[in-house]
FITORRO-627793 format. One record per residue (C-alpha): residue in three letters; x, y, z; residue number from 1. Coordinates in Angstrom, 3 decimals. Example, Ala and Ser with C-alpha at 12.3 -4.5 7.8 and 13.67 -1.06 7.14 Angstrom:
BEGIN
  residuo        xx        yy        zz  num
      ala    12.300    -4.500     7.800    1
      ser    13.670    -1.060     7.140    2
// end
This chain:
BEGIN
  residuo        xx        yy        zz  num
      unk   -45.419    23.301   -21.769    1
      unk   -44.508    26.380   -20.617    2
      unk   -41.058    26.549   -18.222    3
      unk   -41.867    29.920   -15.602    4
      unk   -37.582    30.345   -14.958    5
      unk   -35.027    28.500   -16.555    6
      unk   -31.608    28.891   -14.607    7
      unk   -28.977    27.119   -16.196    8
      unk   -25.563    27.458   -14.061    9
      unk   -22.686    25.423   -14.562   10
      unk   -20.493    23.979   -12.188   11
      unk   -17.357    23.559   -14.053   12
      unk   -16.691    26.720   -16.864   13
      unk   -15.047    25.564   -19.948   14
      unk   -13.189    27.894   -21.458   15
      unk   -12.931    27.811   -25.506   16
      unk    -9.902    29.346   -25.956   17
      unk    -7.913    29.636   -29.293   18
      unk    -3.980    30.416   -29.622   19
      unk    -5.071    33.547   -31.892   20
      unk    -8.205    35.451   -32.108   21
      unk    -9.390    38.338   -33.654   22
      unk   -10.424    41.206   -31.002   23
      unk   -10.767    44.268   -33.164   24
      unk   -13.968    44.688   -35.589   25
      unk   -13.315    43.538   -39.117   26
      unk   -13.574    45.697   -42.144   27
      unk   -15.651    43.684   -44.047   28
      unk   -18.031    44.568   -47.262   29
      unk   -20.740    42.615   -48.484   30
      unk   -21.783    41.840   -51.713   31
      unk   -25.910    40.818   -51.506   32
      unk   -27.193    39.001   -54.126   33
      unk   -31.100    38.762   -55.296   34
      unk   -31.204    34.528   -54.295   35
      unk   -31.233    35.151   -50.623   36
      unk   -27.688    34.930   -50.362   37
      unk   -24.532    37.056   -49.972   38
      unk   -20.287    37.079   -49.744   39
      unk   -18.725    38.293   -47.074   40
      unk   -15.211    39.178   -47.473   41
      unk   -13.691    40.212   -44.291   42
      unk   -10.170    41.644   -43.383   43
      unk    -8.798    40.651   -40.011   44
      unk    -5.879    41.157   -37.670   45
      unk    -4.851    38.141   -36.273   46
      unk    -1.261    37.514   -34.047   47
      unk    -0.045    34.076   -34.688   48
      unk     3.048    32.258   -32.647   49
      unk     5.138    30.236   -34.620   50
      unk     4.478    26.198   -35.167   51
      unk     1.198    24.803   -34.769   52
      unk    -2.004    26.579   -33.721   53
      unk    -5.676    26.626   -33.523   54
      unk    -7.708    30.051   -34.679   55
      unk   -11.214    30.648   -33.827   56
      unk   -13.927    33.451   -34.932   57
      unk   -17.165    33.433   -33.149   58
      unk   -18.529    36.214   -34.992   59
      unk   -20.095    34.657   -37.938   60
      unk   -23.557    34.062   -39.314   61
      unk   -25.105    31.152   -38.222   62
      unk   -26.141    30.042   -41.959   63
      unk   -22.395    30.141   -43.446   64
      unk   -22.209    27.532   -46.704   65
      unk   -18.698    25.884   -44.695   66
      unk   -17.230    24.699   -48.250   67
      unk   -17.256    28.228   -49.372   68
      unk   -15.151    29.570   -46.824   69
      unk   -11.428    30.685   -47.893   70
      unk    -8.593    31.777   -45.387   71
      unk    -5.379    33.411   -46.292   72
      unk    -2.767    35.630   -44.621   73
      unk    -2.101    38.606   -46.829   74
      unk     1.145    39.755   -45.026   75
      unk     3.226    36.794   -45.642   76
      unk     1.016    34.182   -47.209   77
      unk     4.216    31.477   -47.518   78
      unk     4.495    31.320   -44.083   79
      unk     1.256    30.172   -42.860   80
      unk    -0.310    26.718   -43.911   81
      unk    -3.964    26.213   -43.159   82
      unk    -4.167    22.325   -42.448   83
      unk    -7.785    22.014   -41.468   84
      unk   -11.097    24.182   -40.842   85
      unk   -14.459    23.460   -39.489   86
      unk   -17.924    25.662   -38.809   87
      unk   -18.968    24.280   -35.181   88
      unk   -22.464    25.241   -34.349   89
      unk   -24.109    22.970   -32.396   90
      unk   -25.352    26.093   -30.369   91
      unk   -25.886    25.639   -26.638   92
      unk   -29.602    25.669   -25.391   93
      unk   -31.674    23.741   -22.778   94
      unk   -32.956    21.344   -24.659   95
      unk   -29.236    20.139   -26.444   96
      unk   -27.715    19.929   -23.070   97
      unk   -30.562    17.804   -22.060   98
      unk   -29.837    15.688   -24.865   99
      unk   -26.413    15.473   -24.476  100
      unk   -26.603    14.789   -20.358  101
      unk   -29.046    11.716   -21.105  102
      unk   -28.034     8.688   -18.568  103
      unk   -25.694    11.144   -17.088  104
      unk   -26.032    13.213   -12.982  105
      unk   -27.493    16.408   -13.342  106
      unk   -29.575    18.398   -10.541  107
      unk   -33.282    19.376   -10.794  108
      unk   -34.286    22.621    -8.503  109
      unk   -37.888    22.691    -8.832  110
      unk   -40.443    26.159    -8.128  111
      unk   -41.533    24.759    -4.828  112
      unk   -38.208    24.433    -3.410  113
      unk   -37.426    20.464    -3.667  114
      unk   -33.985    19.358    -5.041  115
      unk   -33.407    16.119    -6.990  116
      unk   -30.210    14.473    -7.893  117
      unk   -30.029    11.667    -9.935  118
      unk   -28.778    10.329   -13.967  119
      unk   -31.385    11.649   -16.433  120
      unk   -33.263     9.201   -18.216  121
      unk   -35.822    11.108   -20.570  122
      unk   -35.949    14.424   -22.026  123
      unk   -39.371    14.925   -23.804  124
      unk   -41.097    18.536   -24.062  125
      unk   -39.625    19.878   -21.045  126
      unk   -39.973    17.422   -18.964  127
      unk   -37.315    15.223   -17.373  128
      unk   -36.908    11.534   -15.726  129
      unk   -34.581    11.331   -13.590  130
      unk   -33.529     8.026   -11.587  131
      unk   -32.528     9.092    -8.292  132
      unk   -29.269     8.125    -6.580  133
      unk   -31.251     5.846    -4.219  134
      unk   -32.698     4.214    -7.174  135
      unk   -35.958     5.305    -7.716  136
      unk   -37.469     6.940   -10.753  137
      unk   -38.844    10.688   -10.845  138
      unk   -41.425    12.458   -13.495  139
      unk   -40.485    15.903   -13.034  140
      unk   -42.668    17.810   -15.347  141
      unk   -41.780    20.850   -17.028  142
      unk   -43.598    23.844   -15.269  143
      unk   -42.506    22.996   -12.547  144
      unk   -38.432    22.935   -13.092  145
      unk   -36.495    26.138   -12.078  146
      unk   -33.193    25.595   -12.324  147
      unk   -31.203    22.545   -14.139  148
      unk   -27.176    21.998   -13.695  149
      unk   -25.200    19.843   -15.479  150
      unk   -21.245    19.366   -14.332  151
      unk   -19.885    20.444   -17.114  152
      unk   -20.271    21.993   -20.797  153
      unk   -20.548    18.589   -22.769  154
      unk   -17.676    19.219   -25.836  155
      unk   -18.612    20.254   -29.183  156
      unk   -21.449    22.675   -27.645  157
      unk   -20.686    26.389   -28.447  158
      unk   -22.404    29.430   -27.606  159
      unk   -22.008    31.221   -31.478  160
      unk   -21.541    29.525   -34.304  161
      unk   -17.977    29.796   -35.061  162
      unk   -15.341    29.107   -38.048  163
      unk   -11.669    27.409   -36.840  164
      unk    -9.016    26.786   -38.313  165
      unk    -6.096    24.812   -37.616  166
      unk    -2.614    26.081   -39.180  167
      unk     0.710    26.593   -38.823  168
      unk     3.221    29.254   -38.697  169
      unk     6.641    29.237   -39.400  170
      unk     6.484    33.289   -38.169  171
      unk     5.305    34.911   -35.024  172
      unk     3.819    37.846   -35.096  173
      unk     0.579    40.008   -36.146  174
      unk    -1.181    38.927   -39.839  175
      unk    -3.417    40.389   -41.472  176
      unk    -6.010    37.779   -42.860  177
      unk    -8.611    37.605   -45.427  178
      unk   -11.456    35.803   -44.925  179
      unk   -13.903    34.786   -47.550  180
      unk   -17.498    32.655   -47.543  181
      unk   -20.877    32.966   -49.034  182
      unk   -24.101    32.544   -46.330  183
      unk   -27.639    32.260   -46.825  184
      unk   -29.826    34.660   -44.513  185
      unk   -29.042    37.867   -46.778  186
      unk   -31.153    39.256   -49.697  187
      unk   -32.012    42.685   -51.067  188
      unk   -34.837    43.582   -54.185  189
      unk   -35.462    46.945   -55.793  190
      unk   -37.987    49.290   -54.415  191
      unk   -39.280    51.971   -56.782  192
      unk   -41.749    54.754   -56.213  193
      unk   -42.919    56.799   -58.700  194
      unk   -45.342    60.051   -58.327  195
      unk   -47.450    60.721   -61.284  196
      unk   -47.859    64.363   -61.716  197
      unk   -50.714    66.740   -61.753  198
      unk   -50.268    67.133   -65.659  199
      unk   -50.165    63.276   -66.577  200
      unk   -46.940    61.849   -68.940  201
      unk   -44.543    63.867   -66.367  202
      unk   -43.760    61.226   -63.113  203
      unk   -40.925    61.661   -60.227  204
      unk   -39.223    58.078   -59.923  205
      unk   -37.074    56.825   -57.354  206
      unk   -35.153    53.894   -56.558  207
      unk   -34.150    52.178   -53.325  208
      unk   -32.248    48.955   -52.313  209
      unk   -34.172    47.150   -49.675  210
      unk   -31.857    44.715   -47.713  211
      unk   -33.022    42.281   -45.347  212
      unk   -30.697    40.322   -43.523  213
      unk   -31.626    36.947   -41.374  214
      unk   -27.999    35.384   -41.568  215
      unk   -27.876    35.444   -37.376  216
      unk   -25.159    38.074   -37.798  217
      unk   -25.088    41.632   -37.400  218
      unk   -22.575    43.509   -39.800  219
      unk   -21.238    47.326   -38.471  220
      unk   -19.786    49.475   -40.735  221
      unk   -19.961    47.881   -43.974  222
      unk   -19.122    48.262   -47.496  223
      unk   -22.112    47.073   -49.269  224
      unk   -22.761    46.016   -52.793  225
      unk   -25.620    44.639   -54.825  226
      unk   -25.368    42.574   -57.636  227
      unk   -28.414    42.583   -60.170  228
      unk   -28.533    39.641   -62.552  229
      unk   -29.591    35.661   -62.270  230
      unk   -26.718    33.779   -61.148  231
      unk   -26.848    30.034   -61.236  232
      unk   -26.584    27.813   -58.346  233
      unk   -25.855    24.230   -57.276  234
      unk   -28.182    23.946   -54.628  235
      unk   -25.912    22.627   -51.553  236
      unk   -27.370    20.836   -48.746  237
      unk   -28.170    23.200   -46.109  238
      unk   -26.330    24.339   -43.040  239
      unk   -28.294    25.549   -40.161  240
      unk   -26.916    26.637   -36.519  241
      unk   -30.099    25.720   -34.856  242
      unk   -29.642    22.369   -36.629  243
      unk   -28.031    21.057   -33.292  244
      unk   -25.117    20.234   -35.889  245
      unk   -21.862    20.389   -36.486  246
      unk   -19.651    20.080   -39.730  247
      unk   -15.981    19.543   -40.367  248
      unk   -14.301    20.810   -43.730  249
      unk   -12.001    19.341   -45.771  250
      unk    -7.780    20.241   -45.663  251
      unk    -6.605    22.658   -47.805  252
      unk    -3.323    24.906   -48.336  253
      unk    -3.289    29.025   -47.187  254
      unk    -0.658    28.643   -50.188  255
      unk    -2.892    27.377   -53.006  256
      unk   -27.227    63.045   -52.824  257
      unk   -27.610    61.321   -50.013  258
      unk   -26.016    58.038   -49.851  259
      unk   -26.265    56.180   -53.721  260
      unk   -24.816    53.834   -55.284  261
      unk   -21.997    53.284   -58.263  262
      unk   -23.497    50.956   -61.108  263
      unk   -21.017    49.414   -62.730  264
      unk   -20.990    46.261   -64.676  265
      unk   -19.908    42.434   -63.083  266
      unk   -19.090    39.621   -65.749  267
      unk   -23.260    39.684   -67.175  268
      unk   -24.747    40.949   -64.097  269
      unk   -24.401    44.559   -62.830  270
      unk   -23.233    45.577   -59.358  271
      unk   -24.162    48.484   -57.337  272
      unk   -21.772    49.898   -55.033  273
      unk   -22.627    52.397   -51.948  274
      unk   -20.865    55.034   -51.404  275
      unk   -20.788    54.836   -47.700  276
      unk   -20.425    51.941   -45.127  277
      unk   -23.450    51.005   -43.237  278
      unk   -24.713    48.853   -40.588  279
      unk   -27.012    45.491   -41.575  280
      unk   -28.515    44.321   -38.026  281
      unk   -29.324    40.989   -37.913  282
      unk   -33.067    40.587   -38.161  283
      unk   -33.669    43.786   -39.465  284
      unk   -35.165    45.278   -42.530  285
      unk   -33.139    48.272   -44.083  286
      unk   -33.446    50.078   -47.180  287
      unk   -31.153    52.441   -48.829  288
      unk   -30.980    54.737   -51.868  289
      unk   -29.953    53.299   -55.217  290
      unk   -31.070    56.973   -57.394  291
      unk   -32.357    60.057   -56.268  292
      unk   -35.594    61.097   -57.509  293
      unk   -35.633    62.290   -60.887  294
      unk   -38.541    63.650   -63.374  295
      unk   -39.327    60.580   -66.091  296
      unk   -41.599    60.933   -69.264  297
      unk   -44.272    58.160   -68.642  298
      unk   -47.158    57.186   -71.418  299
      unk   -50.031    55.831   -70.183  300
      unk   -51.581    52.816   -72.022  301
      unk   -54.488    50.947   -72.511  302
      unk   -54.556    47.132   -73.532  303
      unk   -57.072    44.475   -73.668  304
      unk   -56.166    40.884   -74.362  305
      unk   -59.489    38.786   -74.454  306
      unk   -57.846    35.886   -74.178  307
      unk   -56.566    36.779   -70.716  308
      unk   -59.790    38.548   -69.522  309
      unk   -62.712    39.055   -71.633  310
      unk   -64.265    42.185   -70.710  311
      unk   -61.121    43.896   -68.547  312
      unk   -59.028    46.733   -70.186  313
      unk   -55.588    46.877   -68.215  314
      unk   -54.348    50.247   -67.463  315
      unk   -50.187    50.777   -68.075  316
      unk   -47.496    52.709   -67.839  317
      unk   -44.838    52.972   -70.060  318
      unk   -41.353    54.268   -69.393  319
      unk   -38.333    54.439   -71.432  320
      unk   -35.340    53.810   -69.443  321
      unk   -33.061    56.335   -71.441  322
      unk   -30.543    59.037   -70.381  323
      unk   -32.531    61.617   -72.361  324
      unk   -35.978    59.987   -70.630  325
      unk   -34.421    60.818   -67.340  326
      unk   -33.304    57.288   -66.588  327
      unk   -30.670    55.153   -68.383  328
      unk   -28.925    53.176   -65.730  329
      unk   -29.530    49.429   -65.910  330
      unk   -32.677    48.826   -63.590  331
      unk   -32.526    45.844   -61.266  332
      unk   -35.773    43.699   -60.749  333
      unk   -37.798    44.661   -57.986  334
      unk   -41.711    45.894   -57.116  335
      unk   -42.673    49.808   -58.847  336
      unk   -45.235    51.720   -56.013  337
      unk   -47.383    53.921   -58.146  338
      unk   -49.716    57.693   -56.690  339
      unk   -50.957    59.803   -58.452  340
      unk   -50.752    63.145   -57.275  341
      unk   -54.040    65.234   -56.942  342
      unk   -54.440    69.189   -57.583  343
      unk   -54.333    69.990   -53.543  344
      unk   -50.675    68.625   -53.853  345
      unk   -52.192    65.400   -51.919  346
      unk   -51.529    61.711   -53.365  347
      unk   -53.310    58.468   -53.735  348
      unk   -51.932    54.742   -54.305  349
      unk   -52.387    54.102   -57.963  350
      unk   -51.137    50.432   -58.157  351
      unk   -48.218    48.880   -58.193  352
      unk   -46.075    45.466   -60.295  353
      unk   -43.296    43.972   -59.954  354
      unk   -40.859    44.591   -62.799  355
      unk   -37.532    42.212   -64.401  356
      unk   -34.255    43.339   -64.784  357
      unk   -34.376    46.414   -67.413  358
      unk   -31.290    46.763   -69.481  359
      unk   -30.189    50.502   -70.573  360
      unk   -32.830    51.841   -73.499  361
      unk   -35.481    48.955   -72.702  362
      unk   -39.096    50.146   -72.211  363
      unk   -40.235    49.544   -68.539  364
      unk   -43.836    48.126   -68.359  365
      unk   -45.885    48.692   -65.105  366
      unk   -49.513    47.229   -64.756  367
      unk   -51.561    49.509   -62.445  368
      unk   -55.115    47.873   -62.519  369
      unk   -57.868    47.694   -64.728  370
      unk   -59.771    50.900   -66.748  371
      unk   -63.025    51.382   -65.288  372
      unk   -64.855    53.140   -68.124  373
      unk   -63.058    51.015   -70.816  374
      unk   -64.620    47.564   -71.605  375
      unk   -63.831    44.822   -74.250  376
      unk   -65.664    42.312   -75.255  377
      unk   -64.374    39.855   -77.937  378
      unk   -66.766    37.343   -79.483  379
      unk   -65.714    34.107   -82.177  380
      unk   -68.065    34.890   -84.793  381
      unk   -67.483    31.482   -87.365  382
      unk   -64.871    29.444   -87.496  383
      unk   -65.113    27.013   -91.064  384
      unk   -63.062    23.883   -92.117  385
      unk   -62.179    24.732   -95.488  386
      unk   -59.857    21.939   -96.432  387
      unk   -57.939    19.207   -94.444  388
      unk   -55.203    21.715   -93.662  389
      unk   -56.798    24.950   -93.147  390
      unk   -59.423    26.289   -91.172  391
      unk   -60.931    29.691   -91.101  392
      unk   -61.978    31.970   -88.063  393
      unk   -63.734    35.086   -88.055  394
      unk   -63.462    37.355   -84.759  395
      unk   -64.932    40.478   -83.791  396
      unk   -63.674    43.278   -81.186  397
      unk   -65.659    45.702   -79.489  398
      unk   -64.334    48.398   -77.164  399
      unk   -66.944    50.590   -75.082  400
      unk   -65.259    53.991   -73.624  401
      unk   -67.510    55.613   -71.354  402
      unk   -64.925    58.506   -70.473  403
      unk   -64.945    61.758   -71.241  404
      unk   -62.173    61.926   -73.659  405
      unk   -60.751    59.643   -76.702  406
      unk   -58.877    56.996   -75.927  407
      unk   -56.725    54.342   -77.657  408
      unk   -56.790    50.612   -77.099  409
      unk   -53.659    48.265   -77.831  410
      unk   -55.807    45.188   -78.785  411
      unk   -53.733    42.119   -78.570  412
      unk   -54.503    38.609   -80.584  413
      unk   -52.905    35.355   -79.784  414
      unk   -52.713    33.085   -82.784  415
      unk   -51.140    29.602   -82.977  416
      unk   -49.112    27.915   -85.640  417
      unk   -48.912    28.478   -89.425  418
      unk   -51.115    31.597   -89.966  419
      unk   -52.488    34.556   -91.685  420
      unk   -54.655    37.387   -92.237  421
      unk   -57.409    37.235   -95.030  422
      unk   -58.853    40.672   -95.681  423
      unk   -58.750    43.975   -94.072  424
      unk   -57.651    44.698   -90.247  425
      unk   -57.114    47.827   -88.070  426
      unk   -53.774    49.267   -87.832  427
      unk   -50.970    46.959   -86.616  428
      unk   -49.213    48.049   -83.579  429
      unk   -46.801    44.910   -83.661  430
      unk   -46.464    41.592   -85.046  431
      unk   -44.643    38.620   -83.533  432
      unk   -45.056    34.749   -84.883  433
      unk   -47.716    34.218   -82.490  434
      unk   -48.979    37.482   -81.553  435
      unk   -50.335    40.698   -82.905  436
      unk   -51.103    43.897   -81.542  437
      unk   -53.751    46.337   -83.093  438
      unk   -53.953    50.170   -82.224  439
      unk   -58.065    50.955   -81.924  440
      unk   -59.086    54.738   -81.226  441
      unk   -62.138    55.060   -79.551  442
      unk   -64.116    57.923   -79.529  443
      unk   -65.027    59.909   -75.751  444
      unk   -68.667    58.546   -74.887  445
      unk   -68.487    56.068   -77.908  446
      unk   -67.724    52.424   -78.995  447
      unk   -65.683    51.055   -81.882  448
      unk   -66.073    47.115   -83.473  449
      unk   -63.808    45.651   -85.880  450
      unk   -63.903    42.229   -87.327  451
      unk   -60.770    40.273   -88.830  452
      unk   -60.443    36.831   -90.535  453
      unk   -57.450    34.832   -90.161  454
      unk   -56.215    31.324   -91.944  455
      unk   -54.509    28.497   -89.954  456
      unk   -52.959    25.945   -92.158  457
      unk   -50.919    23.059   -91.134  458
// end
């Protein structure tokens, strides 16, 4: 049901004051992780009075992990004790203060102009039940309601989500506080495009850090950083503002070319560092540039893996991520965006794949699609029992190229077990202990079958 106006006014204002607060924007940097999640380290000026005190910031994501967060004066870290801290965010909304007023007065202003006073009984989809203060019982349904007030804001409702603290000081005056948590809502991924030129092997890649952030927090100013890498996680139970919840943490001690960015490495991972703050808005979608564009040798390569597809010939492209290639940064995981650009200097989408983490002189790997003037076919020919532990197969591979020039095929084999080759085969690419990969030239406008006979014993 839909409510047409929704007036809530309240006819007793709480006030949710704290002995200390921070009023001036934090410097704060972020460091965004790959998992959806992110640490915020924040540096605030807060001005204490001496003895006992409660501190409150209202300007924190709404999906904070509350056992991560970390509190400590830097300007005189002996004299402050941090006794107790709690994330509060059973956020006020129509429906909690419905919940919370149940068999309590509130009073009902409908569209029509009729006011009802009474102790609410119900609150289900909108709708209310009210019994009236001369004892009978009212259906009020939702569309109709236009205003609702309650006395007072019930306690424990906030507006924000908010972290407090409860300390004490044995000195007055300004401190300057770090604050430290991780929060779910935050996530960034590697965005690459790369332009293949007119004269193919020759492409112009570039890199960009897309960042989207859903923590119910915007972030001004920033520092940012990226970490590449998989870092393990205890999943926690989660922690969610619109939860209607609220959580209390344990006691502890406060004594216990453009814009790029600086790869450096982190313990096993690798972080990325911009060299300028920016601002994340919550609910928003931003990307910024991890490498300007720079020319890349690329080979293109063909592959066909009957067991995988019988007739399709994939179509890739092969990079080597070296300084003298152009590249030799450690690449993050993320999606490649492949054109290829045409002789009137216009472009088309070539394909695109989504790529792992590529450590320095690693070949990157990129499936575009599938050749359409190559085909494979591969066929078992005989397969024989020649004693009780070995067995024979015979397998034939034939490639049809229908283009106008030579091409060659990586053919790869999948083979299980002990094996091995009996007889002639065509030239071997690579050999792992279950896989093999042949190099095949074709001929433009021709076709080219091989046989091969392997042995399984066991």
């Amino acid at each position: 049901m839909r409510i047409s106006t929704l007036c809530l006014s309240l006819w007793i204002t709480v006030a949710l004051a704290a002995a200390a607060f921070a009023a001036e924007e934090p410097n704060t940097t972020l460091t965004i992780y790959n998992d959806n999640f992110a640490m915020i380290q924040e540096a605030r000026s807060l001005r204490l009075t001496r003895g006992m005190q409660e501190v409150r910031i209202s300007d924190v994501p709404g999906l904070i992990e509350p056992t991560s967060v970390r509190f400590q004066s830097l300007t005189s870290p002996d004299t402050v004790t941090l006794h107790e801290q709690r994330f509060e965010f059973d956020l006020t909304g129509t429906g909690r203060l419905m919940e919370r007023y149940l068999g309590q007065p509130v009073v009902i202003t409908i569209e029509e102009g009729g006011t009802y006073r009474g102790s609410l009984l119900s609150a289900q989809a909108g709708d209310a039940i009210l019994e009236l203060e001369e004892g009978a019982v009212q259906v009020i349904k939702g569309q109709s309601i236009a205003t609702l007030q309650f006395p007072a804001l019930p306690e424990g409702l906030v507006t924000k989500p908010s972290l407090v603290w409860m300390l004490e000081a044995t000195r007055s005056g300004r401190h300057e506080a770090q604050i430290r948590y991780l929060t779910k809502g935050i996530q960034w991924q590697a965005e690459y495009i790369a332009t293949i030129r007119e004269e193919e092997g020759l492409l112009e890649l570039s890199g960009w850090a897309s960042i989207d952030n859903r923590s119910g927090r915007s972030f001004k100013d920033a520092g940012i950083r990226l970490v590449a890498g998989d870092v393990h996680r205890v999943t926690p139970q989660p922690y969610r503002a619109r939860d209607g919840m609220r959580m209390e943490g344990a006691m502890m001690s406060a004594k216990a070319s453009g814009p790029s960015f600086e790869e450096k490495p982190l313990f096993e991972y690798h972080l990325y560092t911009l060299d300028r703050t920016a601002t994340l808005t919550d609910r928003q979608s931003k990307q910024l540039n991890l490498f300007p564009p720079s020319s890349v040798k690329a080979d293109k390569e063909f592959s066909y893996d009957g067991d995988r597809d019988q007739t399709k010939v994939r179509v890739n492209l092969v990079l080597k991520n070296t300084k003298e290639n152009g590249m030799g940064m450690p690449l993050p995981g993320g999606r490649m965006r492949v054109y290829k650009e045409a002789d009137d200097k216009t472009a088309a989408f070539a394909g695109e794949d989504r790529i792992g983490h590529v450590a320095e002189g690693e070949e990157v790997r990129v499936h575009l699609g599938n050749a359409f003037d190559i085909v494979g076919e591969r066929t078992l020919l005989e397969t024989r029992q020649v004693s009780k532990r070995s067995r024979q197969e015979t397998v034939e591979i034939q490639l049809r190229n229908r283009k106008e020039t030579p091409v060659t095929v990586t053919v790869v084999e999948h083979f299980r077990g002990d094996w091995k080759f009996i007889g002639p085969t065509p030239k071997v690419r690579k050999k792992e202990a279950q896989k093999v990969e042949f190099e095949v030239s074709v001929l433009k406008k021709g076709e080219k079958t091989f046989k091969y006979q392997v042995l399984y014993m066991w």
